[in-house]
BASEVO-718391 format. One line per field, with one value per residue: z, y, x of N, C-alpha, C in turn; residue number from 1. Coordinates in steps of 0.2 Angstrom, whole numbers, plus 2048, in hexadecimal, padded with zeros to 3 digits. Layout:
n_zz: Z,...
n_yy: Y,...
n_xx: X,...
ca_zz: Z,...
ca_yy: Y,...
ca_xx: X,...
c_zz: Z,...
c_yy: Y,...
c_xx: X,...
seq: NUM,...
end
This chain:
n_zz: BDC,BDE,BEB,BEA,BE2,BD3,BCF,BD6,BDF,BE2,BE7,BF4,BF8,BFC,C06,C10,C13,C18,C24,C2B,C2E,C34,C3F,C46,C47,C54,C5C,C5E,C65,C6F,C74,C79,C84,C8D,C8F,C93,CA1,CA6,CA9,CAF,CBB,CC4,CCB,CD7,CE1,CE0,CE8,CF3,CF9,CFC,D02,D0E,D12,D16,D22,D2B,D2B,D30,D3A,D41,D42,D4D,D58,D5B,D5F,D69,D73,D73,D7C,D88,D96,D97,D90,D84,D79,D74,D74,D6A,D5F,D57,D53,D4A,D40,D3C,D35,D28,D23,D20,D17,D0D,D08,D05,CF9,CEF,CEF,CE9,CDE,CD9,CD6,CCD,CC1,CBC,CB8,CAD,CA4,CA3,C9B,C90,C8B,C88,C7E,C72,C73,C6B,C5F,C58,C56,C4C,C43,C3C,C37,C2E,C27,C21,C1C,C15,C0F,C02,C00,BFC,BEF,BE8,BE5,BE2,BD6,BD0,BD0,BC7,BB9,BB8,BB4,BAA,BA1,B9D,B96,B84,B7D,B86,B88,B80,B88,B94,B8D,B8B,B99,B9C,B93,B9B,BA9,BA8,BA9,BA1,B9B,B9E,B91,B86,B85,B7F,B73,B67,B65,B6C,B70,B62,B5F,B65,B63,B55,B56,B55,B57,B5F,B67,B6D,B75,B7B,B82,B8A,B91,B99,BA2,BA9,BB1,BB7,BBE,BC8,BC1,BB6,BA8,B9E,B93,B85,B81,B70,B68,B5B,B4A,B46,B38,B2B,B27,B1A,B0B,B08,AF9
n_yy: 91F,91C,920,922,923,92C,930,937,933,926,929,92F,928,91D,924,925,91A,916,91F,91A,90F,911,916,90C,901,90A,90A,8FF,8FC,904,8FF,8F2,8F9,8F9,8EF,8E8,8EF,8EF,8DF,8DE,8E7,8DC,8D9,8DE,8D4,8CB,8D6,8D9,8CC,8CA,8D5,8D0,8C5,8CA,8D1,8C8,8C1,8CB,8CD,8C0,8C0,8CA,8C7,8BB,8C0,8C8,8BF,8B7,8BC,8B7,8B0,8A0,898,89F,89C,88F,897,89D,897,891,89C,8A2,89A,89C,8A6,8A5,89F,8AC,8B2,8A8,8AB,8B9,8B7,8B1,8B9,8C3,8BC,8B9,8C7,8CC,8C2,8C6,8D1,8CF,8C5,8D0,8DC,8D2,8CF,8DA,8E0,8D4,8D6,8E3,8E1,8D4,8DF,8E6,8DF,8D9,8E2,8E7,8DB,8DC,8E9,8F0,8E8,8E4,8F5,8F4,8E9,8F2,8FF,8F8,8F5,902,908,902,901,911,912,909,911,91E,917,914,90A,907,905,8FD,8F1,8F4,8F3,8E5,8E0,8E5,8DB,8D1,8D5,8DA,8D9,8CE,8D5,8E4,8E1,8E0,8E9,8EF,8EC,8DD,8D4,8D6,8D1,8CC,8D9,8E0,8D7,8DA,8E6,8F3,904,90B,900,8FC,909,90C,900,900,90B,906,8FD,907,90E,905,902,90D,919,928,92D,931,93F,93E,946,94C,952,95E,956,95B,964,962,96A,975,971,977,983
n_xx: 9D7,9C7,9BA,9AC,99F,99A,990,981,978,97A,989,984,97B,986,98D,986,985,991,994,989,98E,999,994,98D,99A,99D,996,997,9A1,99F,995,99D,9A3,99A,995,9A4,9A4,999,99B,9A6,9A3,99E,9A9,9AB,9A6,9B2,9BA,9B4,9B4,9C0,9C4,9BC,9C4,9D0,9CB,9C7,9D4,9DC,9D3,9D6,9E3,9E5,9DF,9E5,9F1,9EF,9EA,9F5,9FE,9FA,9FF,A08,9FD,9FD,A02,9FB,9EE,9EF,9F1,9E6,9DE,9E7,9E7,9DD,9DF,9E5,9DA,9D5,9DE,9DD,9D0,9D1,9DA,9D3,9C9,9D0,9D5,9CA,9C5,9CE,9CC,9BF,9BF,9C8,9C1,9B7,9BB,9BF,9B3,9AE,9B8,9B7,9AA,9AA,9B1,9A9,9A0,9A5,9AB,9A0,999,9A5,9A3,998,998,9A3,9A8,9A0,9A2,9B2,9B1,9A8,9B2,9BE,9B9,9B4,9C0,9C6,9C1,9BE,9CD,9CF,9C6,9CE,9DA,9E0,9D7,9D0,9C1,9BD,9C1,9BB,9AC,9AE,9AD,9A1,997,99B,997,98B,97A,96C,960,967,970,96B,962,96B,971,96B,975,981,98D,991,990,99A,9A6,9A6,9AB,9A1,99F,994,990,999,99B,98F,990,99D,998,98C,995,99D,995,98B,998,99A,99F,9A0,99F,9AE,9B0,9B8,9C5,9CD,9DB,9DE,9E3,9F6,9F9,A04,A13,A14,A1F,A2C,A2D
ca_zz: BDF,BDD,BF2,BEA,BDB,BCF,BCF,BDD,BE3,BE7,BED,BFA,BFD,C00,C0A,C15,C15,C1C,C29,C30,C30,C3C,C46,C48,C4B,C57,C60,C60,C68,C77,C79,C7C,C89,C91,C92,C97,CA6,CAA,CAC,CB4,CC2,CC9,CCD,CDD,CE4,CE2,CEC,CF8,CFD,CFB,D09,D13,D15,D19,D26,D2C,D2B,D36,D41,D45,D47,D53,D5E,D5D,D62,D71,D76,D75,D82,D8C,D98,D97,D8A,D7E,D71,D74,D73,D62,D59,D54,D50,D44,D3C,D38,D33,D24,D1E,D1E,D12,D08,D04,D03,CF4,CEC,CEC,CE3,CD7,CD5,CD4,CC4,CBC,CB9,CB6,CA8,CA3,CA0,C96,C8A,C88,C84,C78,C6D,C6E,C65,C59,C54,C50,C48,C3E,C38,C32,C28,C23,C1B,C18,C14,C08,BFD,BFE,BF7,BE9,BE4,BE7,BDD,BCE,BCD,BCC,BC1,BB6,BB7,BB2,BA3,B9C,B9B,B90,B7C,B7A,B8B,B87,B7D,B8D,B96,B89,B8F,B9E,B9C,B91,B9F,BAF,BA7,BA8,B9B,B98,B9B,B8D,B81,B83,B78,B6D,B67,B66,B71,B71,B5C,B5D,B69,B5D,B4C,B58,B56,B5A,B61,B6B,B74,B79,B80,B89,B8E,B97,B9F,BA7,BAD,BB5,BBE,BC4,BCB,BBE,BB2,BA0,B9A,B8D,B84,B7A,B6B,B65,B52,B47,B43,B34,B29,B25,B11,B09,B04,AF3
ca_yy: 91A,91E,91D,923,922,933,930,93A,92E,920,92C,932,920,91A,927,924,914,917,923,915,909,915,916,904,901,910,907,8F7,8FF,907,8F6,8EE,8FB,8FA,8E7,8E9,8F3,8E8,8DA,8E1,8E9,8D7,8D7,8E0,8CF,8CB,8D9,8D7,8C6,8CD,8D9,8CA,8C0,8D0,8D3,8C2,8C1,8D0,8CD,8BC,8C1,8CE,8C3,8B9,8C5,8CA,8BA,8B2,8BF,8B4,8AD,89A,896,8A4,89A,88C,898,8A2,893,894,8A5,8A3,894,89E,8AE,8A1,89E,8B0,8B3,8A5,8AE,8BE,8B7,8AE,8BF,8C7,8B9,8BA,8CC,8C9,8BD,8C8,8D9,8CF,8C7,8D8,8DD,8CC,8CE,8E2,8E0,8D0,8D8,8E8,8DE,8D1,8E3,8E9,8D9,8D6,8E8,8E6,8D6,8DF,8ED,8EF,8E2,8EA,8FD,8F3,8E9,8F8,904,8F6,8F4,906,90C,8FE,904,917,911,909,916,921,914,915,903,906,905,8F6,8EE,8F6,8EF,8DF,8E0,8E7,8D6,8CC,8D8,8DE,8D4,8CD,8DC,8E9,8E1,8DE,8F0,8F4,8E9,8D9,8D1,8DB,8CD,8CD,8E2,8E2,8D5,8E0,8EE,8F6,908,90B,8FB,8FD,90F,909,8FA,902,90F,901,8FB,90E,910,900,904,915,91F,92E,92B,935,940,93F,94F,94B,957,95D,955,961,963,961,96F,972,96F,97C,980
ca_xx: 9D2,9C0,9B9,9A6,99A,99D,989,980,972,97D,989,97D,978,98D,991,981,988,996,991,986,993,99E,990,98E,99F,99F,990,997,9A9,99B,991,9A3,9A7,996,996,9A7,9A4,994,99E,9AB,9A2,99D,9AF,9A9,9A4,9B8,9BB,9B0,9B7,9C8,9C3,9BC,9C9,9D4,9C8,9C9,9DB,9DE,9D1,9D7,9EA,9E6,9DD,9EA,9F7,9ED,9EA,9FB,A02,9F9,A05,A08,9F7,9FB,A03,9F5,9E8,9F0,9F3,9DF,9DF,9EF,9E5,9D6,9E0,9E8,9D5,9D3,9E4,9DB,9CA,9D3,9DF,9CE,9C3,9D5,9D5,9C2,9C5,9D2,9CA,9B7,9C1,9CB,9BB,9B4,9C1,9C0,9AD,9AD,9BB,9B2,9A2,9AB,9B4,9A4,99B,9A8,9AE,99A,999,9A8,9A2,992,997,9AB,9AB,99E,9A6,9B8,9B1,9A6,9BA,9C4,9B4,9B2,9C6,9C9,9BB,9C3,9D4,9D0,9C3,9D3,9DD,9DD,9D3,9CD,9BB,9BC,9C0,9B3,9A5,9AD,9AD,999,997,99D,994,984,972,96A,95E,96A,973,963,95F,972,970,967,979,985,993,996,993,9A0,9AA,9A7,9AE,99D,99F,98F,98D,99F,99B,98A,990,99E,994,98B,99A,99E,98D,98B,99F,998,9A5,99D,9A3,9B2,9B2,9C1,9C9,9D2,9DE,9DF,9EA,9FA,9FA,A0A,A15,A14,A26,A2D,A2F
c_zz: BE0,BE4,BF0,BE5,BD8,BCD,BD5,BE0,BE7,BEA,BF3,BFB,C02,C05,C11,C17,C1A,C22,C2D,C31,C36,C3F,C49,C4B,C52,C5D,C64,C66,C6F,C7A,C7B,C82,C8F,C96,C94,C9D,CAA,CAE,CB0,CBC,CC7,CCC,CD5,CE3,CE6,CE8,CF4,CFC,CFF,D04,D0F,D17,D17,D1F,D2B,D2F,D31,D3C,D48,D48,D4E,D58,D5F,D61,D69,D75,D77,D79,D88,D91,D9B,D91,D86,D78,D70,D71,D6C,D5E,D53,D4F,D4A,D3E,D38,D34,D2B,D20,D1C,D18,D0B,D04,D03,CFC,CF0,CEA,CE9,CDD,CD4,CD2,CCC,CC0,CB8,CB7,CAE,CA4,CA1,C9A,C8C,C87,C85,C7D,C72,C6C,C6B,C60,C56,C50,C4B,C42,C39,C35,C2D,C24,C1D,C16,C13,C0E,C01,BFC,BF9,BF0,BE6,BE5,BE0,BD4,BCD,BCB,BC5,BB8,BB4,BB3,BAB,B9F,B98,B95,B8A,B7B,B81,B8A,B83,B83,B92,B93,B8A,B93,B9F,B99,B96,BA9,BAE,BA7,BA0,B97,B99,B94,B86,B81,B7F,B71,B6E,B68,B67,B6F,B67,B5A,B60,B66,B58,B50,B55,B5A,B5F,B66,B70,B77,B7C,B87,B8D,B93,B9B,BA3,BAC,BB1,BB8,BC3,BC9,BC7,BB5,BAB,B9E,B94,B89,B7D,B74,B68,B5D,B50,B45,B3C,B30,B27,B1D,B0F,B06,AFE,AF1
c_yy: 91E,91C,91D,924,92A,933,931,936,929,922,92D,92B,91E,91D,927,91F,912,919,91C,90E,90B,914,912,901,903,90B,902,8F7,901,901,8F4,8F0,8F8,8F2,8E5,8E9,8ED,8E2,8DA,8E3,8E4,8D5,8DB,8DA,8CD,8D1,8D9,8D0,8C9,8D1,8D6,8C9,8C5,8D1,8CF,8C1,8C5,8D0,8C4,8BD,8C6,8CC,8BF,8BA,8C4,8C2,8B4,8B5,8BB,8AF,8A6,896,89B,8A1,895,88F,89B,89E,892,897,8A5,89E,899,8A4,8AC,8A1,8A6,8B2,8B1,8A8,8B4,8BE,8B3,8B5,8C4,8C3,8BB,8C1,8CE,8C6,8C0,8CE,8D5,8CB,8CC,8DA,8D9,8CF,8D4,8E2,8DD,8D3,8DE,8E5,8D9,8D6,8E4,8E5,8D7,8DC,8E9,8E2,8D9,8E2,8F0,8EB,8E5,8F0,8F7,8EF,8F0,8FF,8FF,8F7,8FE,90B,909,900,90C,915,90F,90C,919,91C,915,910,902,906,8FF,8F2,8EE,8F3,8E9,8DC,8E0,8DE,8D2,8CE,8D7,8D7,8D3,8D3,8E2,8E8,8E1,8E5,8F5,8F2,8E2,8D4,8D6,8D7,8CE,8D5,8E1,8DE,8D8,8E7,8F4,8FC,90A,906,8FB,904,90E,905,8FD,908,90D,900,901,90F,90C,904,90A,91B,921,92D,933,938,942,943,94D,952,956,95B,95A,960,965,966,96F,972,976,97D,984
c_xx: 9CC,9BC,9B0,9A5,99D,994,985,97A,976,981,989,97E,983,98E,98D,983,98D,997,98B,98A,996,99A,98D,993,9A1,99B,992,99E,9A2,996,996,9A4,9A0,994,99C,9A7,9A0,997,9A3,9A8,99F,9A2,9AF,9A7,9AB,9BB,9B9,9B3,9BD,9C9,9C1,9BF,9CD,9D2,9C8,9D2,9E0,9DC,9D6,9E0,9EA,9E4,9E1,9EF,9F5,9EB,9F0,A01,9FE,9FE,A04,A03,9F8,9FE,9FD,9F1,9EA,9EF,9EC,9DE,9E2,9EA,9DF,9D8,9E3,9E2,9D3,9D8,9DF,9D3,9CB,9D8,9D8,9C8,9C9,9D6,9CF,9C0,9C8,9CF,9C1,9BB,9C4,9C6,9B8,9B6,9C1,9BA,9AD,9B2,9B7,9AC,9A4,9AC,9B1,9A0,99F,9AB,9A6,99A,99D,9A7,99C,993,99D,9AC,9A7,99F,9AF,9B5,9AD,9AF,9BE,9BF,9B6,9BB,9C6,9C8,9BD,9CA,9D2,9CB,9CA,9DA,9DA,9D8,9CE,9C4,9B7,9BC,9BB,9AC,9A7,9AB,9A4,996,997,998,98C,97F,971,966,960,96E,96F,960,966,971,96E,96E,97E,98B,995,993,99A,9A8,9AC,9AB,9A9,99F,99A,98D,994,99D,994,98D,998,99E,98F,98E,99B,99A,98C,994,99C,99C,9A2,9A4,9A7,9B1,9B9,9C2,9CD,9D5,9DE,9E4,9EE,9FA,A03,A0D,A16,A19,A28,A2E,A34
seq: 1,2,3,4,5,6,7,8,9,10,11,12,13,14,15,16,17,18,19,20,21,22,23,24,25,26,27,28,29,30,31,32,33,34,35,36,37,38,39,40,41,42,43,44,45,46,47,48,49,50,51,52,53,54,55,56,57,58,59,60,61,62,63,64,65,66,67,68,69,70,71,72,73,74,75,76,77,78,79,80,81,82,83,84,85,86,87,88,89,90,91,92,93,94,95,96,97,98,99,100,101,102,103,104,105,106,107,108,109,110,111,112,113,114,115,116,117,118,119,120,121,122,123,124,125,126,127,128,129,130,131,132,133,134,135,136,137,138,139,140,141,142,143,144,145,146,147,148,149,150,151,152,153,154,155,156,157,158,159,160,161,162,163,164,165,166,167,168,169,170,171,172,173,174,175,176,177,178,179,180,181,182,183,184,185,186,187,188,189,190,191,192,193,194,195,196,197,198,199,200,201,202,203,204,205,206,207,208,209,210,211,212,213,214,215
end
């Protein structure tokens, strides 16, 4: 699998590319936590009630208490007290929900705003590195085959622009029919070069030669 060009400009360029991708990602991971937090920390208002009604609550049972040793009117007079110590429960169980409900809020909104950065940067930038990763193995693999180069000047045939193909030949498609030598090794070094992958030189061995018969 071919991750980078085998040509150092562009190279340089992908690799720059990629290092700014992380870094965006990275970004978009610390904007989440930051708007996370933000929005978390108005879950302080939840608490705050939360401690209210607690305070409430408490106050009102203990004046209760003491005032229902009152002998003869002390259940009379607590019944009150007990009444209001119920609305303090109620705003202390409302500033814990409201407490819950902004902390996990927080949470939702930090997550999403990672995963919009990091899902648009894939969407830019991810999808252009894998067609340039599958074009340019593909591209490697069949240099290396016997006929692999006829395929390539197809492939160039079918890739390439009108004046990159007009600067091989004046009719590229019946060179590459007649099996033009010079017009397949051309176009398929077109091919190579858009892919990002440096043309192979290929070694041929000597033929052996046949042993003489003896006589």
């Amino acid at each position: 699998m071919k991750i980078y060009s085998d040509f150092w400009p562009r190279r340089i360029t992908q690799i720059a590319a990629d290092a700014l991708a992380l870094l965006v990602i990275s970004l978009g991971v610390w904007l989440g936590v930051i708007i996370g937090s933000a929005v978390a920390s108005v879950a302080e208002l939840g608490r705050q009630l939360r401690a209210a009604g607690e305070g409430v609550q408490s106050a009102m049972l203990g004046a209760g208490d003491a005032l229902g040793q009152v002998p003869l009117v002390g259940d009379a007079v607590r019944f009150p007290f007990d009444s209001a110590s119920h609305t303090g429960t109620t705003i202390a169980d409302f500033g814990d929900a409201t407490e819950s409900f902004i902390e996990t809020t927080g949470i939702v909104v930090g997550v999403v705003t990672a995963l919009a950065v990091g899902l648009l940067v894939c969407w830019v930038w991810l999808r252009r590195r894998l067609v340039f990763i599958r074009r340019a193995t593909t591209a490697d693999q069949l240099q290396r085959l016997d006929d692999g180069h006829d395929l390539l000047a197809l492939r160039a045939l079918v890739n390439g622009t009108r004046a990159e193909l007009a600067a091989i030949s004046r009719n590229p498609v019946q060179g590459w029919r007649s099996g033009e030598p010079t017009v397949l090794r051309q176009l398929a070094a077109l091919e190579l070069r858009e892919a990002g992958v440096r043309v192979r030189v290929r070694t041929t061995r000597p033929a052996r030669r046949r042993p003489e018969a003896a006589r």
